[in-house]
C-alpha positions in Angstrom: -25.7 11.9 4.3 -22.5 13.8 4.5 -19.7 11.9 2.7 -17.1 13.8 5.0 -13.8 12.6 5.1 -14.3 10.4 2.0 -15.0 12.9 -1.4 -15.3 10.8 -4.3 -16.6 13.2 -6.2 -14.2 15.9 -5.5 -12.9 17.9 -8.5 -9.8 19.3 -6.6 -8.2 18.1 -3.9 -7.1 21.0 -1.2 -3.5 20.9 -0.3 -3.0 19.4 3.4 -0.8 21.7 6.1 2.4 20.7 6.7 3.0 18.6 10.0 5.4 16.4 11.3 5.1 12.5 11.3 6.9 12.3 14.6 5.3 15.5 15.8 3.6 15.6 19.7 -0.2 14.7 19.8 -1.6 18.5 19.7 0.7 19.7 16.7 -0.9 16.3 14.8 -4.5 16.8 16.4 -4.1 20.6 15.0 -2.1 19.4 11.4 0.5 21.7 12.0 4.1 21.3 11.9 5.6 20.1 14.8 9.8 20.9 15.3 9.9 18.0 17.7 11.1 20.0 20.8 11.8 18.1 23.9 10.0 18.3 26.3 8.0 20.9 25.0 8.1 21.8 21.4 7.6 25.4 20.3 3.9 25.8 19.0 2.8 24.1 22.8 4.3 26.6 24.3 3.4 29.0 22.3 0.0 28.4 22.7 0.1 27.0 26.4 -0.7 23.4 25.9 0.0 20.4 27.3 2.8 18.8 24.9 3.4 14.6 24.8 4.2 12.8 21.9 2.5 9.3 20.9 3.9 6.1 20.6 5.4 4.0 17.9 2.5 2.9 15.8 -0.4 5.1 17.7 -2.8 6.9 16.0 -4.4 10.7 16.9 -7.4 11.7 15.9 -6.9 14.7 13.8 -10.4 16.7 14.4 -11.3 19.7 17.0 -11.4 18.9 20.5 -15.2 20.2 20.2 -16.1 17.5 18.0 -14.7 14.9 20.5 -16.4 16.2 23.5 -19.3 16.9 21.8 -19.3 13.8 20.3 -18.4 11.8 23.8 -21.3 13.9 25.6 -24.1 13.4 23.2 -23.5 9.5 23.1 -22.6 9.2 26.8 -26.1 11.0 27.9 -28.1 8.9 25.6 -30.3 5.9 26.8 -30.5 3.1 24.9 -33.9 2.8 22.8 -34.2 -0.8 20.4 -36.1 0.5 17.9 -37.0 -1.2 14.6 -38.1 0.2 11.0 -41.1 -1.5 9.8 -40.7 -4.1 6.9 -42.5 -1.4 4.6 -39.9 1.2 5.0 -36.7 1.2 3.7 -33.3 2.7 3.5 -32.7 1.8 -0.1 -35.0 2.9 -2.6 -34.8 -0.6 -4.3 -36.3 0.3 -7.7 -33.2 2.5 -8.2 -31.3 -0.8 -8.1 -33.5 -3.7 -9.7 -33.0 -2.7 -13.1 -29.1 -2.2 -12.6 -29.0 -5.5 -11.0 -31.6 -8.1 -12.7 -29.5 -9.5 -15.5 -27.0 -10.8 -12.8 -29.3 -11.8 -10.2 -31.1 -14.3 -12.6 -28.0 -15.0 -14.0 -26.5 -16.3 -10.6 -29.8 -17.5 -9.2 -29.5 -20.3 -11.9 -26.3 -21.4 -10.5 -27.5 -22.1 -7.0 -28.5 -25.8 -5.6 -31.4 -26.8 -4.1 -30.2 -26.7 -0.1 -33.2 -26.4 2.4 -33.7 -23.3 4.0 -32.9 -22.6 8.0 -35.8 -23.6 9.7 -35.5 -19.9 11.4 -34.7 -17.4 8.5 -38.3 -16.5 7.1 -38.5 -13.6 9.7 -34.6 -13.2 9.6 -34.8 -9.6 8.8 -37.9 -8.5 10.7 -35.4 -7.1 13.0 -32.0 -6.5 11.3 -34.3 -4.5 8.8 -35.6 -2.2 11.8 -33.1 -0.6 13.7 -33.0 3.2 14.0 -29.8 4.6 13.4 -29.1 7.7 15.3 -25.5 6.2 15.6 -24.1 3.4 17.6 -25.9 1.8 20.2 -24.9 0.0 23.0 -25.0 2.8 25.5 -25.7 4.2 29.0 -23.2 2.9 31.6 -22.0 5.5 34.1 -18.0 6.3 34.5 -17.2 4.3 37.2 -18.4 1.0 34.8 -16.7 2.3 31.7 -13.2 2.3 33.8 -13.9 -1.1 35.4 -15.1 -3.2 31.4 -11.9 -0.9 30.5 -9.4 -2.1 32.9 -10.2 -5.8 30.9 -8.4 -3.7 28.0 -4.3 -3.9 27.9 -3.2 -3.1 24.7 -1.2 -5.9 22.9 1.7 -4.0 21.4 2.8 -0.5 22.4 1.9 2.5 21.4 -1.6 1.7 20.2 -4.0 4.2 21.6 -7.3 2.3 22.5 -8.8 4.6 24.4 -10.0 7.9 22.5 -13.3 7.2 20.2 -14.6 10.2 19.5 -17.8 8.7 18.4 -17.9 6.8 21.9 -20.5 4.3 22.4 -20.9 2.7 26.2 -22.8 -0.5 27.0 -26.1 0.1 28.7 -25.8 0.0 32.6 -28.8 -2.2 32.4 -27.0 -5.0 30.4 -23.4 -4.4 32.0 -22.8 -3.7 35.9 -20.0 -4.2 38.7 -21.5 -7.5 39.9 -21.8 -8.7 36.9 -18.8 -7.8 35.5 -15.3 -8.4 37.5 -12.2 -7.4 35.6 -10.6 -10.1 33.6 -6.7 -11.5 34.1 -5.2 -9.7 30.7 -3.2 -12.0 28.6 -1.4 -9.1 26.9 2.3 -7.8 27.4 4.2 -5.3 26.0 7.7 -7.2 25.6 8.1 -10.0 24.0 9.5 -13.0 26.2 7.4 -11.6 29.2 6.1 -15.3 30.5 2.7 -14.3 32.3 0.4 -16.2 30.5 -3.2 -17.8 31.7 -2.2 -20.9 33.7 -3.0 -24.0 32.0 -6.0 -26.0 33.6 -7.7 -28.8 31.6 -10.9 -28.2 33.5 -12.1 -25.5 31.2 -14.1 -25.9 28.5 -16.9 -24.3 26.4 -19.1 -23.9 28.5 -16.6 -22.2 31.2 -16.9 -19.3 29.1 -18.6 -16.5 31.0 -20.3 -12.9 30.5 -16.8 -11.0 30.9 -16.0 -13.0 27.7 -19.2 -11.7 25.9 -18.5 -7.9 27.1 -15.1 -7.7 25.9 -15.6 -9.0 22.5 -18.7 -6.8 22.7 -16.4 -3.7 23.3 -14.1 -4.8 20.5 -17.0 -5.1 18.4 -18.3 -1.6 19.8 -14.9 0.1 18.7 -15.0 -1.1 15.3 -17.8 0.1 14.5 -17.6 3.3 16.5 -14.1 4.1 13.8 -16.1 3.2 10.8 -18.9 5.4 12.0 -16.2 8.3 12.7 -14.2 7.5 9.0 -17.4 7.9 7.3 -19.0 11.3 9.3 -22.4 8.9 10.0 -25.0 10.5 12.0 -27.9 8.6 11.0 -29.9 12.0 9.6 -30.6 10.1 6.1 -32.0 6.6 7.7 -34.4 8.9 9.7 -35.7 10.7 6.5 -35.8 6.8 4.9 -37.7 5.1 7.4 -40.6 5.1 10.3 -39.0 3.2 13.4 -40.7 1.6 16.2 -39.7 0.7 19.5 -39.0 -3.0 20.4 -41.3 -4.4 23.0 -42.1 -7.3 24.8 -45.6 -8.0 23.0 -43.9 -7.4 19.9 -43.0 -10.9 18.1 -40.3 -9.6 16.2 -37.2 -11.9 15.5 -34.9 -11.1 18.2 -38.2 -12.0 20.3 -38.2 -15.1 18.6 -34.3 -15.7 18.8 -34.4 -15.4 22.5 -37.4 -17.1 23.2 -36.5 -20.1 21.0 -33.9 -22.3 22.9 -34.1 -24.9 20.3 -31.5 -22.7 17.8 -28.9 -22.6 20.8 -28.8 -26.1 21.5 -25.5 -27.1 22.1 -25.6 -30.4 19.3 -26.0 -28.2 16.9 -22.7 -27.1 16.2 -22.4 -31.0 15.3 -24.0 -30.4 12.1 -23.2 -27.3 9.8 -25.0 -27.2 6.4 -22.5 -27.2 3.5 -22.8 -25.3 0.0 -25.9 -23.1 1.3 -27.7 -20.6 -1.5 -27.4 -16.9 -0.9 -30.9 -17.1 -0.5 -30.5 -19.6 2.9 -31.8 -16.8 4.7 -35.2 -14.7 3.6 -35.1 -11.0 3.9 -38.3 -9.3 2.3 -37.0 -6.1 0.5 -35.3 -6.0 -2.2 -31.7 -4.2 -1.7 -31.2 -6.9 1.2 -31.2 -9.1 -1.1 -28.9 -7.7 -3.2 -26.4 -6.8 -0.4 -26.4 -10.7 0.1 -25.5 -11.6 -3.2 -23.2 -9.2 -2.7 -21.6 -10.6 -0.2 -21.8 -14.4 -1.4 -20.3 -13.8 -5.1 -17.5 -11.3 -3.7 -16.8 -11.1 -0.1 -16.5 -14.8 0.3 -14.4 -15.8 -2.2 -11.8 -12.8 -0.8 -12.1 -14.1 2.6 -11.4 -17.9 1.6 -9.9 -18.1 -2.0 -8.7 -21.2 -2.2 -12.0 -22.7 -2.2 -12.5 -26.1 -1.9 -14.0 -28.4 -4.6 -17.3 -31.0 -2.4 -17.6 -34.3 -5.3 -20.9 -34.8 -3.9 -22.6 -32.0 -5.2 -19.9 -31.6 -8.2 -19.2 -28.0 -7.5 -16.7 -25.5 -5.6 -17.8 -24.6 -2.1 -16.9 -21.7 0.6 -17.1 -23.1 4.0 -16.4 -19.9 5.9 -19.1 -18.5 4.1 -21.4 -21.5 4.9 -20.5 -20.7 8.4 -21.2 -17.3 8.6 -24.4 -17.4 7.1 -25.2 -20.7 8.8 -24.9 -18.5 12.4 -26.5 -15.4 10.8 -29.5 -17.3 10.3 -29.4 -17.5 14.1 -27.8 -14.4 15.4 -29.0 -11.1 13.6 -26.4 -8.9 14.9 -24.4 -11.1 12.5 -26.6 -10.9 9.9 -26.4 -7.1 10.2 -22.7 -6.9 10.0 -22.7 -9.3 6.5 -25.6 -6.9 5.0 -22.9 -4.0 5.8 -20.6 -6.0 3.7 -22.6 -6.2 0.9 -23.4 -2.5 0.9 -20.0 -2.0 1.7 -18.8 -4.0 -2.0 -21.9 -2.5 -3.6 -20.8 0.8 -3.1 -17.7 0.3 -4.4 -18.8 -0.9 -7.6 -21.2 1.6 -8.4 -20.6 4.6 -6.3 -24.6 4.7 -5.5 -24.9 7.2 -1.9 -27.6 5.3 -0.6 -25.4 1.8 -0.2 -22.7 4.3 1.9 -25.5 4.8 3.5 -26.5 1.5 4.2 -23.5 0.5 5.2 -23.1 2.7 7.7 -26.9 2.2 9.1 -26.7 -1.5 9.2 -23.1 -1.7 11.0 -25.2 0.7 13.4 -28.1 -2.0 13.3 -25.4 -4.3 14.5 -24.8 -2.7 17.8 -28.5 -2.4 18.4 -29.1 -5.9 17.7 -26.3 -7.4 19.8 -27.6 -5.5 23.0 -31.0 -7.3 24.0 -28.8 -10.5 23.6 -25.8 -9.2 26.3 -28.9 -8.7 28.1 -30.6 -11.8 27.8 -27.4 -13.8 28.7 -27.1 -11.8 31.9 -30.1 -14.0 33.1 -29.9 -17.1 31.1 -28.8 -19.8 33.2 -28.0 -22.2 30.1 -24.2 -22.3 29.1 -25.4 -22.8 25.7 -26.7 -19.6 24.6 -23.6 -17.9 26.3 -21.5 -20.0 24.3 -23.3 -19.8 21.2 -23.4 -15.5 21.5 -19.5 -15.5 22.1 -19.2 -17.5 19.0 -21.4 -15.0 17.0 -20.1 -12.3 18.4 -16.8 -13.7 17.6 -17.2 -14.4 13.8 -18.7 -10.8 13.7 -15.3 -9.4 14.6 -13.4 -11.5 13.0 -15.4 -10.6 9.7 -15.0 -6.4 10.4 -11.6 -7.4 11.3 -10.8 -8.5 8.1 -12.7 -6.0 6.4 -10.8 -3.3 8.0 -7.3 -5.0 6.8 -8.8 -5.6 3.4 -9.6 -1.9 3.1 -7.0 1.1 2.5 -6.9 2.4 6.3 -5.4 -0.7 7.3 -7.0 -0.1 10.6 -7.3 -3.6 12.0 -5.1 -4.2 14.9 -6.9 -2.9 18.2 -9.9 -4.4 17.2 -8.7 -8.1 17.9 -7.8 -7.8 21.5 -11.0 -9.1 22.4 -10.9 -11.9 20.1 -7.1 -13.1 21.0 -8.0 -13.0 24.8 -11.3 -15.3 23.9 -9.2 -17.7 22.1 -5.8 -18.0 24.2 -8.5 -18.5 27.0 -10.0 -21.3 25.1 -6.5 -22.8 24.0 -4.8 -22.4 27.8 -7.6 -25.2 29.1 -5.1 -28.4 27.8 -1.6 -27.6 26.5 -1.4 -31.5 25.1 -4.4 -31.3 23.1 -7.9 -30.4 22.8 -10.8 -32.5 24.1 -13.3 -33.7 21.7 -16.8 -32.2 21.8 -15.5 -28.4 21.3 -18.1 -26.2 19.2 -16.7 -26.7 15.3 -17.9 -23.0 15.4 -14.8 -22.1 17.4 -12.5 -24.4 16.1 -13.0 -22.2 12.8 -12.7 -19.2 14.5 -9.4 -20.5 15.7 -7.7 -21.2 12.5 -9.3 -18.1 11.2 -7.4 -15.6 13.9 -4.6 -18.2 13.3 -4.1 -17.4 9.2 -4.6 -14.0 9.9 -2.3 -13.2 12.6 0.4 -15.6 10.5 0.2 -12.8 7.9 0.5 -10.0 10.3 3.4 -11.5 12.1 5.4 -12.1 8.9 4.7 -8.6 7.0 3.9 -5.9 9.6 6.2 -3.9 11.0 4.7 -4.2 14.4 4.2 -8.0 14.3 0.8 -9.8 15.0 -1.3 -9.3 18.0 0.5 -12.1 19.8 3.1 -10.8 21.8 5.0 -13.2 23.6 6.6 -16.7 22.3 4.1 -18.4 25.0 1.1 -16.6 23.3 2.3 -17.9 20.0 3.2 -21.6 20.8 0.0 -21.7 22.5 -2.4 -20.5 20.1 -0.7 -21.0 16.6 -1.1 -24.9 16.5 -1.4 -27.4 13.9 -4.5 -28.6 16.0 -4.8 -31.8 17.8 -6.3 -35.0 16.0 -9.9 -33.6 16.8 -9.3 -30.1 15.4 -8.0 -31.2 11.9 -10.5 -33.9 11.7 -13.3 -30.9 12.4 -10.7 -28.6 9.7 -11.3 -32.1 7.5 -14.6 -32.2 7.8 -15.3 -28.4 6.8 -12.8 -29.0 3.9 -10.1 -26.7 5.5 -7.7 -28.4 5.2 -7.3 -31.3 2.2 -6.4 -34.8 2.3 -3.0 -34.4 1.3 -2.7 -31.8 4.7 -2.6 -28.5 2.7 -4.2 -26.0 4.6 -6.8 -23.7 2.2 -7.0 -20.5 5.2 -3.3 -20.5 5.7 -2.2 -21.3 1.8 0.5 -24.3 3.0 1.3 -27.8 4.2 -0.2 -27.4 7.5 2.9 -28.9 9.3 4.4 -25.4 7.8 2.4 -23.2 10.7 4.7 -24.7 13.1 7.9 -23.6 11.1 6.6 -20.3 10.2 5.7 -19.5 14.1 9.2 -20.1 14.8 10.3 -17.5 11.5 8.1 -15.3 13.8 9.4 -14.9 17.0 12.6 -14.2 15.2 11.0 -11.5 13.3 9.4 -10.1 16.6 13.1 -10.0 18.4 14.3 -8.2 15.4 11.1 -5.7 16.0 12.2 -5.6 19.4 15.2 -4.3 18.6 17.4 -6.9 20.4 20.9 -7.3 20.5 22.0 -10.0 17.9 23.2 -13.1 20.0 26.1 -15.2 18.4 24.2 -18.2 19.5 20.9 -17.3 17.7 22.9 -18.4 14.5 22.2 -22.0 15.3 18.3 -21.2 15.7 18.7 -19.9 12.1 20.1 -22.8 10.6 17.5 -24.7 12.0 14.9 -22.3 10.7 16.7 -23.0 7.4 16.9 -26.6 7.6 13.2 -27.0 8.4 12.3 -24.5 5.5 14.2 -26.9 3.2 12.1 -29.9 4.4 9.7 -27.9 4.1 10.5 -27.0 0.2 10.3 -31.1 -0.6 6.6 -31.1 0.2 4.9 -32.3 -2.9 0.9 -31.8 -3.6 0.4 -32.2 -7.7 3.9 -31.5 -8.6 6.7 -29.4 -6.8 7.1 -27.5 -10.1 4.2 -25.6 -9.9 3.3 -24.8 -13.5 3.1 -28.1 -15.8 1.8 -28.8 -19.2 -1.2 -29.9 -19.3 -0.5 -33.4 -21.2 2.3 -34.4 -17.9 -0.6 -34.3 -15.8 0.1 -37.7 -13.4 -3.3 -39.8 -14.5 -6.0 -39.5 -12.1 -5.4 -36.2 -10.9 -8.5 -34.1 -11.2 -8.4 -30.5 -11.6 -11.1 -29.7 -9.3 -10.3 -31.2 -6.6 -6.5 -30.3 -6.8 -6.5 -26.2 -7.1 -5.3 -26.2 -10.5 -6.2 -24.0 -13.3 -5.4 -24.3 -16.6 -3.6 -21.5 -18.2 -1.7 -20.6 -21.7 -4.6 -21.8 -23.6 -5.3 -24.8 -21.6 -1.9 -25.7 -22.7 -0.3 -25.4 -19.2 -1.7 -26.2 -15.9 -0.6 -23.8 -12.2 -0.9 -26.3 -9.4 -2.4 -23.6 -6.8 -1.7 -25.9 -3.7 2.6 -26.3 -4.6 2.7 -22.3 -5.5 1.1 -21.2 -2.5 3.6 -23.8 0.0 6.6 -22.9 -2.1 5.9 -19.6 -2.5 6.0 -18.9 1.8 8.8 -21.7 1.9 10.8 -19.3 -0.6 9.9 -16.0 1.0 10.7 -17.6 4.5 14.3 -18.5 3.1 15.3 -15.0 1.6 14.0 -13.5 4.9 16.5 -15.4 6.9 18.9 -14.8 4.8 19.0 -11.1 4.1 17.1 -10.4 8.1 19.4 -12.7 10.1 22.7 -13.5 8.3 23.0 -9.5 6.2 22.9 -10.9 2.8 22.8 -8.4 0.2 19.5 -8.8 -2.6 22.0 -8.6 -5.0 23.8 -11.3 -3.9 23.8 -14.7 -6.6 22.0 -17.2 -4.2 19.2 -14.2 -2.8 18.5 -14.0 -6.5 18.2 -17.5 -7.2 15.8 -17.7 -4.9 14.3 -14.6 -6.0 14.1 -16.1 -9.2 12.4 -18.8 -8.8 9.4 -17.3 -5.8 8.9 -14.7 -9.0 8.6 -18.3 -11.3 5.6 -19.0 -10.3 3.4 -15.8 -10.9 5.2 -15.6 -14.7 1.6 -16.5 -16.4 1.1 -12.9 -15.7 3.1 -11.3 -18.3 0.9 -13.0 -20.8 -2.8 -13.3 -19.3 -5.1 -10.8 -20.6 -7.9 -11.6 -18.1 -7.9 -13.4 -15.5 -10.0 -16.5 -14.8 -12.9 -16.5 -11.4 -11.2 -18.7 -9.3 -7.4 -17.9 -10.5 -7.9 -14.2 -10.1 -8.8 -14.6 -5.8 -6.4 -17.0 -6.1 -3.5 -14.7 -6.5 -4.5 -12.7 -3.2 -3.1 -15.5 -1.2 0.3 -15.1 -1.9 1.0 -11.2 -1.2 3.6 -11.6 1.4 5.2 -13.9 -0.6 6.0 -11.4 -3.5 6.8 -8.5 -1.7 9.3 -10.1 0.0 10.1 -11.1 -3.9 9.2 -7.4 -5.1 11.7 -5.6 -2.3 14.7 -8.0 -3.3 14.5 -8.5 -7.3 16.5 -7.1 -10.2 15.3 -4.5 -12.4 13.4 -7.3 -15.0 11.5 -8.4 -13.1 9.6 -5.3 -12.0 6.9 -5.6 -14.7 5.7 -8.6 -13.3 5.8 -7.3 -9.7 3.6 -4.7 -10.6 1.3 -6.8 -12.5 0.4 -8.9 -9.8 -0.1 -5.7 -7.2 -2.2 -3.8 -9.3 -4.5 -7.0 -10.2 -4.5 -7.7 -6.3 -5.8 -4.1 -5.7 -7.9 -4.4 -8.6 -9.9 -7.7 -6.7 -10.1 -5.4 -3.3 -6.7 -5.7 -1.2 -6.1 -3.1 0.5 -2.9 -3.5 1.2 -1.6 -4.3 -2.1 -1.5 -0.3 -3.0 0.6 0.2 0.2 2.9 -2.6 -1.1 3.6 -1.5 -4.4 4.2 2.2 -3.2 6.8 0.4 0.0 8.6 -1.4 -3.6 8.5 1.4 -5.6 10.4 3.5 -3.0 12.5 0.8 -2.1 13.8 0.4 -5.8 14.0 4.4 -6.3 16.1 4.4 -3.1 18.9 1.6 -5.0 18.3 3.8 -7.7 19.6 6.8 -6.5 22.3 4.7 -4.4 20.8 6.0 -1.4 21.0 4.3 2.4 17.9 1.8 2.8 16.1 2.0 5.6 14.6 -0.2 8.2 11.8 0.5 7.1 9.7 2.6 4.2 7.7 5.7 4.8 5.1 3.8 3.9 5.7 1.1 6.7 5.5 4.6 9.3 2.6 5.4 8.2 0.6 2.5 7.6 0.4 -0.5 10.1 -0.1 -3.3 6.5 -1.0 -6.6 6.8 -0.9 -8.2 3.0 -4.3 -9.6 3.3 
């Protein structure tokens, strides 16, 4: 397969054409420079075309208008086939990759418990294993039902372009109609302070979930995979030269056969119980790079997707409950399983460079698609709420995992893709404003708090905010949780018995007082004029970050010697890890709560009330956020758990990086280049929006709202 746009390899780099940033859509489309003539500029006219400029934040494809019609015709006219590759054949030669891999695999295989197996995974990836891959699946409906599933599609901030895939995949008419699908009530604005909202009604629950909630997540999941397949030039050629498929059929008893025919897995206790500490090997696949792709996944993915992991006394070891989770429902739903294969391609190929996991990556995302169509189809006629339920959840977790995948890479291509997922879960909050009921799926109380950390992240350091637009979007889905939700959070060992939240990285109380730092933030993205009376809403943001700062876990001074350890505090189950030669101890849980309380403060102060970095109480602050990643100056390699550790407080020092002194720079740059080093993505983008932020002060030149960098790039510092 063609690497296309991404040349590893490439011994010289070609020089890119000029063209404008704020140039109209054809001079970007065309990479030519633009001279930003109103209406028209000079080269449309010139060449006698139609001349608009895009949006704040909105992204044009830059490839031939051939390629997009071609593209959008040959994907449009396809029907949709299910086809499977026979467990003999394989994508991956896997002898290629045993040797390179055996020392580590029995390595790690020796670490793993004793956990029994899903009762439902032997035949796992009789089907995820057997998809053709001539691109993107879910195909086949006709105009007039593309418009009507996109009406249910209002974009969440402006200027976003949703609409042009050039790689365009449609559902199949078969699985999506008119009947069945009515548009849905959009929960997106533009402006913030806009107060249509859903109305609150305490009738709905789970089970009120309906098949316009499984196509819209479905079309979410659809575009993700569409831009990945687009990034990476996939057209399936090598899969088809790697493997015999067959066509699903009825007779065949193949696993998606099984899934659907098997109501047992769906059942709607079964949420009630989710299996802790599971093996990589939970789930059986029968050739040999799967298995590899899942080890992949367990040992790296996971720990990036939850580091702070917490420690379970009962079987004496750290544990990874989103990855228990994910697995947990991939052993049920292969279309998930697909997606986590992908990952592990995805991590293996950045490791070793190897073509073949590129292209696996790229076949099994396609897989995905494939696999999630027979169940949109099934649902259609299933009468039990269940299995409905129990899709949307899947489906859900599958987004939220490319989601974060996307942010995690260098495109930093994550936004549009979480429409789908914000409507499902401002629907589900919107049924009781006061509180939750008990007897919600655990499954989506997860997929909550996992939205909730990220779009925390993306409301405090993107330039365009989070996905959640308004103040009543925000008050109503960023939450604390009612008594059932953090006993659930409790349960899966989210959040800790002292109330320190492992997805978020502080005191949960703090989610409250950081939504509020965030509808600030959004008014100042808004561009609104500053209101004398806003000063008191600042003082209260400072006075609750101060309460805030006297929130003690171990001990509030973050690094201690090891010998002041209070007695009876155990290092396992406290996130500490000892450093200096065991000599001093970094109390994870106080760093990561002072470390936002600390960047919230300087943020007020220098967004709200204009004070200078330079000024003596900015750098006192400054001085003590940059405190508590010191033990860099001296480490010479990092420890496991303290090295995914350090990806949880990003925002926090480059808030510290954009506002220091000149000596403390090393350090800022220590810490950026480890967290690219682990597989941030956004951690390159931040130390290049520093670095020209301290060149700028150098050169006593005017800052700016925002970096070239910040244009460019929509970062989230996950």
């Amino acid at each position: 397969m063609s690497t296309g746009v991404i040349k590893f390899m490439s011994p010289k780099r070609k020089k890119k054409r000029e063209y404008s940033k704020n140039g109209c859509r054809e001079c970007k489309r065309r990479k030519i420079k633009c001279d930003e003539g109103k209406p028209e500029c000079w080269q449309c006219k010139r060449l006698k075309k139609v001349c608009s400029y895009p949006e704040t934040g909105e992204r044009v494809l830059r490839v031939s208008k051939r390629r997009i019609d071609g593209s959008e015709e040959r994907y449009s006219s396809a029907e949709f086939q299910g086809e499977s590759m026979s467990p003999e054949t394989s994508t991956v030669d896997p002898k290629s990759r045993l040797d390179l891999h055996a020392g580590n695999q029995n390595r790690r295989n020796s670490h793993f418990s004793n956990v029994s197996h899903s009762p439902n995974s032997d035949s796992r990836m009789s089907g995820v294993a057997s998809s053709s891959s001539k691109g993107p699946i879910l195909q086949g409906v006709n105009a007039q039902e593309k418009e009507n599933i996109n009406r249910n599609y209002v974009p969440s901030s402006k200027g976003i372009d949703y609409g042009m895939h050039p790689t365009s995949v449609n559902l199949n008419k078969d699985v999506l109609t008119n009947k069945d699908f009515s548009p849905i009530e959009s929960t997106s604005t533009d402006t913030i302070g806009n107060d249509n909202m859903f109305p609150f009604d305490s009738s709905i629950n789970d089970s009120d979930f309906n098949q316009n909630d499984l196509a819209v997540l479905a079309m979410d999941l659809n575009h993700i995979v569409n831009d990945i397949m687009f990034e990476f030039n996939y057209d399936g050629k090598s899969d088809k030269e790697n493997s015999r498929p067959h066509v699903f059929n009825d007779t065949n008893n193949d696993m998606m056969t099984d899934n659907l025919n098997n109501k047992n897995i769906y059942d709607v206790n079964e949420d009630e119980y989710l299996p802790k500490n599971i093996p990589y090997d939970y789930i059986k696949v029968k050739e040999s790079h799967e298995k590899l792709y899942l080890e992949e996944f367990y040992n790296d993915l996971a720990n990036v997707l939850l580091p702070f992991r917490p420690y379970d006394p009962n079987a004496g070891e750290y544990i990874n409950p989103v990855r228990d989770i994910l697995l947990y429902c991939a052993s049920k739903e292969s279309f998930l399983l697909a997606a986590i294969l992908a990952q592990g391609a995805r991590i293996s190929f950045k490791k070793y460079r190897l073509q073949e996991d590129e292209n696996a990556y790229c076949y099994y995302l396609s897989t995905c698609l494939k696999l999630l169509e027979p169940a949109l189809k099934y649902n259609k006629e299933e009468k039990h709420k269940s299995v409905l339920t129990f899709n949307i959840e899947a489906v859900l977790l599958t987004v939220l995992l490319l989601t974060t995948e996307n942010a995690l890479n260098t495109k930093q291509d994550w936004r549009k893709h979480l429409r789908g997922a914000k409507d499902i879960l401002l629907k589900y909050a919107a049924k009781n404003p006061k509180g939750y009921k008990s007897g919600n799926s655990k499954i989506l109380i997860f997929c909550k708090y996992w939205y909730i950390s990220f779009e925390i992240l993306a409301g405090l350091s993107s330039r365009l905010g989070g996905t959640l637009r308004t103040d009543k979007e925000l008050d109503l889905l960023i939450t604390t949780g009612d008594d059932y939700e953090i006993s659930v959070l409790r349960e899966l060992r989210l959040i800790s018995s002292n109330n320190f939240n492992l997805l978020c990285g502080f005191h949960n109380s703090c989610i409250f007082t950081i939504r509020d730092l965030i509808k600030v933030l959004n008014k100042f993205r808004q561009k609104k004029e500053f209101l004398p009376t806003d000063s008191f809403e600042y003082l209260r943001l400072l006075s609750e970050f101060y309460r805030q700062s006297q929130i003690e876990f171990v001990d509030k001074e973050c690094i201690i010697l090891a010998s002041k350890l209070k007695h009876g505090v155990r290092l396992e189950e406290n996130l500490l890890d000892p450093i200096d030669n065991n000599k001093q101890l970094i109390s994870w849980m106080d760093s990561s709560h002072q470390a936002y309380v600390l960047a919230s403060i300087i943020t007020i102060l220098t967004k709200c009330f204009k004070m200078t970095y330079d000024s003596l109480q900015i750098q006192i602050f400054i001085e003590k956020l940059i405190s508590l990643i010191s033990f860099l100056e001296s480490i010479q390699k990092e420890q496991d758990i303290m090295k995914y550790s350090i990806m949880m407080i990003q925002w926090p020092i480059l808030v510290a990086g954009m506002n220091c002194d000149e000596k403390y720079r090393l350090v800022i740059m220590k810490f950026f280049r480890l967290s690219a080093q682990i597989g941030s993505g956004s951690a390159g983008f931040s130390l290049r929006q520093i670095n020209q932020i301290w060149k700028r002060r150098l050169n006593n030149e005017i800052e700016e709202e925002a970096s070239d960098y910040e244009k460019d790039v929509d970062i989230i510092t996950y």
